[in-house]
C-alpha positions as CSV (number, residue, x, y, z in Angstrom):
1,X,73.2,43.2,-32.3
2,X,71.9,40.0,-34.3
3,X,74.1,36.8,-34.1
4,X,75.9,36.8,-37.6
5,X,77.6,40.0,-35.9
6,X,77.8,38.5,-32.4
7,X,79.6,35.8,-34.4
8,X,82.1,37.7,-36.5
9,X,83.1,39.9,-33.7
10,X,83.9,36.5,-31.3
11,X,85.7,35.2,-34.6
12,X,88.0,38.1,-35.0
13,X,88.4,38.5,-30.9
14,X,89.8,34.9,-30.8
15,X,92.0,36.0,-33.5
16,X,93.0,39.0,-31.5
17,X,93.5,37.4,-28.6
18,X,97.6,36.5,-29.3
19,X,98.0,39.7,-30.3
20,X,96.7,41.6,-26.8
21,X,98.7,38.8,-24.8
22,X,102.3,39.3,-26.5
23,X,102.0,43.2,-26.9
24,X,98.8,44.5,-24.5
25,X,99.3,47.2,-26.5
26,X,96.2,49.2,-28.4
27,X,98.0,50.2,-31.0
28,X,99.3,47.1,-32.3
29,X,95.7,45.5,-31.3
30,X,94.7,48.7,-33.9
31,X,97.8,47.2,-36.5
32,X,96.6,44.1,-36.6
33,X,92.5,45.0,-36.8
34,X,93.1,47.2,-39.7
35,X,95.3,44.6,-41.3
36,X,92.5,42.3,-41.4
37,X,89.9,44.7,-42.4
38,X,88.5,45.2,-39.1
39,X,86.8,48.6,-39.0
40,X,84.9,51.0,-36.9
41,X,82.2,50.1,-34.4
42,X,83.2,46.3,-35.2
43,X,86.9,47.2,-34.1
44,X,86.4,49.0,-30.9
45,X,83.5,46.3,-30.2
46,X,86.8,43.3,-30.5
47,X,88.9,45.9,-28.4
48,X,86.4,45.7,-25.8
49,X,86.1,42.6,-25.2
50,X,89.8,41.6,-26.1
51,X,91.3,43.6,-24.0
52,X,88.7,43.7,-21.4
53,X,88.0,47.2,-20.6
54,X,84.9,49.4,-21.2
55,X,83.8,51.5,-24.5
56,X,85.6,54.3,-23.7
57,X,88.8,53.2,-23.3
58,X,88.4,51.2,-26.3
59,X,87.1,53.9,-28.1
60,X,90.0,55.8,-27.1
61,X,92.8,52.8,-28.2
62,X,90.6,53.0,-31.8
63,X,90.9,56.8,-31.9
64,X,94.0,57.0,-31.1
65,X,96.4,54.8,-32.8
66,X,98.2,56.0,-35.5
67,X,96.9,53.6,-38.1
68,X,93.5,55.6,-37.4
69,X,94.4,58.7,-37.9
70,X,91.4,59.0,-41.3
71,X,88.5,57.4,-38.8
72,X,90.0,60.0,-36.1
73,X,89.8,63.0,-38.5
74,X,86.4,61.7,-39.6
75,X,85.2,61.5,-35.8
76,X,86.7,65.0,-35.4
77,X,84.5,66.5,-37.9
78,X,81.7,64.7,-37.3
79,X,81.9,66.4,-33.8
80,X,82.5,69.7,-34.9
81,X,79.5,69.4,-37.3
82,X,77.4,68.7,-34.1
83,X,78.4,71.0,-32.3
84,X,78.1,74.3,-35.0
85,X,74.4,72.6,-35.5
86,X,73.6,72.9,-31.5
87,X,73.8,76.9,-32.7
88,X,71.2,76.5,-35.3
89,X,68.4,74.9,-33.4
């Protein structure tokens, strides 16, 4: 990762921060993320280290609040595609 993205993803974890300690709740980490056009890779890479845990339970608090339900879909058939091409090899 180079630093101007090291960077942003600090800036926006400090400004996630309050929002972990009043709630510790994902989906209102996810609320507040999306509200300030935090997306993606970026958004479970803040959840990460926000809330302290490892990428697949912040993977899974970005999947799976409600506000995400378009980058969940997306995921979804993303997989799917995958897995119909494993057929075609």
């Amino acid at each position: 990762m180079d630093a101007e993205r090291e960077a942003r993803i600090a800036e926006v974890a400090a400004r996630a921060r309050p929002v972990w300690a009043e709630h510790h709740d994902g989906r209102a980490l996810q609320d507040f993320l999306k509200g300030i056009d935090c997306h993606g890779v970026d958004a479970v890479l803040v959840t990460r280290q926000v809330a302290g845990c490892g990428l697949g339970e912040a993977q899974e608090m970005f999947l799976t609040a409600p506000c995400r339900t378009a980058e969940l879909a997306f995921h979804n058939a993303l997989m799917e595609g995958l897995e119909r091409s494993q057929g075609d090899v």
